[in-house]
N, C-alpha and C positions, 0 to 999 in steps of 0.2 A: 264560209257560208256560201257562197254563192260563188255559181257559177259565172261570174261577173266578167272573167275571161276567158270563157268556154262560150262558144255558138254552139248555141239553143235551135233543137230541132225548129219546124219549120209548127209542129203541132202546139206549137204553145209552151211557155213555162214548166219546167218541172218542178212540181213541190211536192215536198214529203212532210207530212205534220208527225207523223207515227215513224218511231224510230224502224229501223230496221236491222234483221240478227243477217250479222258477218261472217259470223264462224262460231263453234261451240267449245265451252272447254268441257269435257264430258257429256254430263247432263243440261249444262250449263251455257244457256243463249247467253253471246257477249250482241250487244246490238252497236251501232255506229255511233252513236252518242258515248253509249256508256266509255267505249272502246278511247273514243278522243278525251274521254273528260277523265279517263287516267293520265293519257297525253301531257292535259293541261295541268294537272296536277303535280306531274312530273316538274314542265316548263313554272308555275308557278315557284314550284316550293324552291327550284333552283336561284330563280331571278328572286325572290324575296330574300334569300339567306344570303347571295353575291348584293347585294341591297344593303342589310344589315349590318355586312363586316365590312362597306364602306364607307361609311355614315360617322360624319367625326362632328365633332364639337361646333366647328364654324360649317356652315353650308354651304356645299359644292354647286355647282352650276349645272343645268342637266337634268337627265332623265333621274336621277339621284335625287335631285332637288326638289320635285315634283312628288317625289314617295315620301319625302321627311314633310312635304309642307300639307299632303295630303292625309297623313296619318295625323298629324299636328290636327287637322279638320275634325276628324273621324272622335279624337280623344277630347278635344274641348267640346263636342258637341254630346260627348258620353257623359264629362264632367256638369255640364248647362242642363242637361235631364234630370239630373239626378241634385235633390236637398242636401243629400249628406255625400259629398266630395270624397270622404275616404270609403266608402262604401265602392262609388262610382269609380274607383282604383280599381276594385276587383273583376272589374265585369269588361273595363279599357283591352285587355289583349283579344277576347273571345270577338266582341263586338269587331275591332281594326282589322281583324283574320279574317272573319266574316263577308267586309265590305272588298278587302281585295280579293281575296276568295270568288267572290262577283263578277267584281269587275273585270278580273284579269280573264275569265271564262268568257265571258261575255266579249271583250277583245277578240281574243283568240278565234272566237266564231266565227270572226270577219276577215279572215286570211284569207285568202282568193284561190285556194287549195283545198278550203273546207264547203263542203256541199258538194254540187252536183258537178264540178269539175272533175270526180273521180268516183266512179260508179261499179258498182259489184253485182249482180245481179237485180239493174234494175234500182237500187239502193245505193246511196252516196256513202263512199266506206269511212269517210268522216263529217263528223257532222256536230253544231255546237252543243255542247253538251245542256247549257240552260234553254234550248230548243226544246228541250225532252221533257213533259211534263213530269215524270216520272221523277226526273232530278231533279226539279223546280219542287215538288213535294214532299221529297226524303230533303233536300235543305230548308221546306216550311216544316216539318213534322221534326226535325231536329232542333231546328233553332227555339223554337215552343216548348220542348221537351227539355231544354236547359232554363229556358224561362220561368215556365212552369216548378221546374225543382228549385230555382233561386229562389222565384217566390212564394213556397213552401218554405223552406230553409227560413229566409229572410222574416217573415211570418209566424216563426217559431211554432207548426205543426201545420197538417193540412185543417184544419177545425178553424184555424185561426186563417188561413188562408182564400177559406167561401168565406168569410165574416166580410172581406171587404166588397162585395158582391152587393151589399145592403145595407140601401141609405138608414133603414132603420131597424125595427124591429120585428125580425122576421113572421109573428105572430099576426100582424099587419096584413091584411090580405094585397092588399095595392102595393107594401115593399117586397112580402112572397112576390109575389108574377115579376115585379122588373127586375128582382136579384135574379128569380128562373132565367128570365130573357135575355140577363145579361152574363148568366152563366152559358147561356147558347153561343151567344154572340161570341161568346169566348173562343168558343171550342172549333169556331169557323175561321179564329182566324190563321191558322193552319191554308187554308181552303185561300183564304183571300190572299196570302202571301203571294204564294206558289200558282195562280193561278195569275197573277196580274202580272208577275216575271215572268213567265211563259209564256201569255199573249203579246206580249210586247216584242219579243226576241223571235219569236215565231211571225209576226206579221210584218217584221220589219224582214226577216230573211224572205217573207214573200216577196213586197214591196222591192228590195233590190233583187229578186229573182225576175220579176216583170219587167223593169227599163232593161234588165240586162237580155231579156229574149226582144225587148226594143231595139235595144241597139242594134242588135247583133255582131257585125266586126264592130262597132263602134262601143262595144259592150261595158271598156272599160270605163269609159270617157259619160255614159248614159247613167249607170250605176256608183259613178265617182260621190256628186251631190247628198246622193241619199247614205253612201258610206259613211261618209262622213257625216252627217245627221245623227246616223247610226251611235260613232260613237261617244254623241253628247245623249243622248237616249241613254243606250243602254250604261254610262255613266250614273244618269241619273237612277237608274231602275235600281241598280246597285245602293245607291244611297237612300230610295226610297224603302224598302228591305232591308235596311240598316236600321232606317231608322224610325219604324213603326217597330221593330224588334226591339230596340231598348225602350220607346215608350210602352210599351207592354210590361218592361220589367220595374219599369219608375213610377209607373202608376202605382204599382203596388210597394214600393217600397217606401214610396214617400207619403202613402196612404201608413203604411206604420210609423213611420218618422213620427208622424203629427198625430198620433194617437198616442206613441210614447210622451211627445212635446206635452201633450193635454193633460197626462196622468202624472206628471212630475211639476 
């Protein structure tokens, strides 16, 4: 993210909210974001699977230690959503993938080699990927999109799946409009995900882009505090995107749970 140990022109801060295209493959803009956040995905998938095959029985000490007792979070907090526990089985790997997935992106943003310390035309040739609203969107439009089918599946048809939309009968003019509103609401939270992780990730790359054209030689040392801020922040952004996405899917499921409960 930041140019944190790069001195910053004398004009003020560089900030880029709008990714910018590097090189093309064909037809095909790769922009600086997108470009890093194969990177990350690369560095992710490696450090997760050197993670997994060493991960034994009793608990090691360490950065090791920190992923078993973190994942341990993520899965008891998938299990506590959810009425029916073996249900909440099925849905423990996508959701744990999900929150590192995040988190580990959002990390990775904060290297002191991503941003404005390496520039291409004007454009930082790497840049964090959840910066990119664009990414922050196709991971809200995704995660919804599995939701969405769970809770269809789960609900045994789509017919069955507006039914929980409505506290009563839809015939009701006053439960028509709040099931309407609440089918809207629905369909924004695509919108609300992805934009609240990308404001977050994008103004904190501000915020440490400014102390560090403060500093300037002293850039690392001005920009240190807020780094680190940073990654109790963007920590949290990770888990908060975790976890409005499983109560999205627990609503609905445990909205059938207790309708089966009722009918039995």
């Amino acid at each position: 993210m930041l140019g944190m140990f790069k001195l910053i022109a004398d004009s003020g801060p560089i900030v880029h909210i709008a990714p910018g295209v590097i090189f093309h493959i064909g037809k095909y803009a790769i922009t600086n974001s997108e470009f890093y956040g194969w990177i990350s995905l690369i560095v992710i998938f490696i450090l997760l699977v050197i993670a997994a095959r060493k991960i034994t029985i009793f608990p090691k000490k360490g950065p090791l230690q920190l992923v078993e007792v973190t994942t341990e979070f993520i899965i008891n907090t998938v299990e506590t959503s959810f009425e029916d526990k073996d249900k909440a089985k099925k849905y423990r790997p996508y959701f744990v993938t999900l929150f590192f997935f995040i988190l580990l992106n959002n990390w990775l943003g904060l290297l002191p080699f991503v941003g404005e310390g390496f520039t291409l035309m004007g454009f930082p040739i790497l840049r964090p990927f959840t910066a990119d609203l664009n990414a922050t969107f196709a991971m809200g439009a995704i995660t919804m999109i599995y939701v969405y089918y769970s809770s269809i599946k789960e609900s045994g048809g789509f017919i069955d799946y507006l039914k929980h939309f409505f506290v009563g009968s839809p015939k009701n003019p006053l439960f028509l409009i709040i099931g309407i509103l609440e089918m809207i609401t629905d369909i924004t939270r695509v919108l609300s995900l992805s934009l609240r992780l990308f404001l977050n990730i994008a103004i904190g790359e501000i915020v440490i882009a400014v102390f560090s054209y403060l500093g300037h030689i002293l850039a690392p040392l001005t920009a240190l505090p807020f780094t680190l801020i940073e990654l109790f922040v963007t920590a949290l952004q990770a888990y908060i995107f975790t976890i409005l996405s499983v109560m999205y899917l627990a609503i609905v499921v445990n909205h059938k749970s207790e309708e089966h409960a009722e009918t039995t």
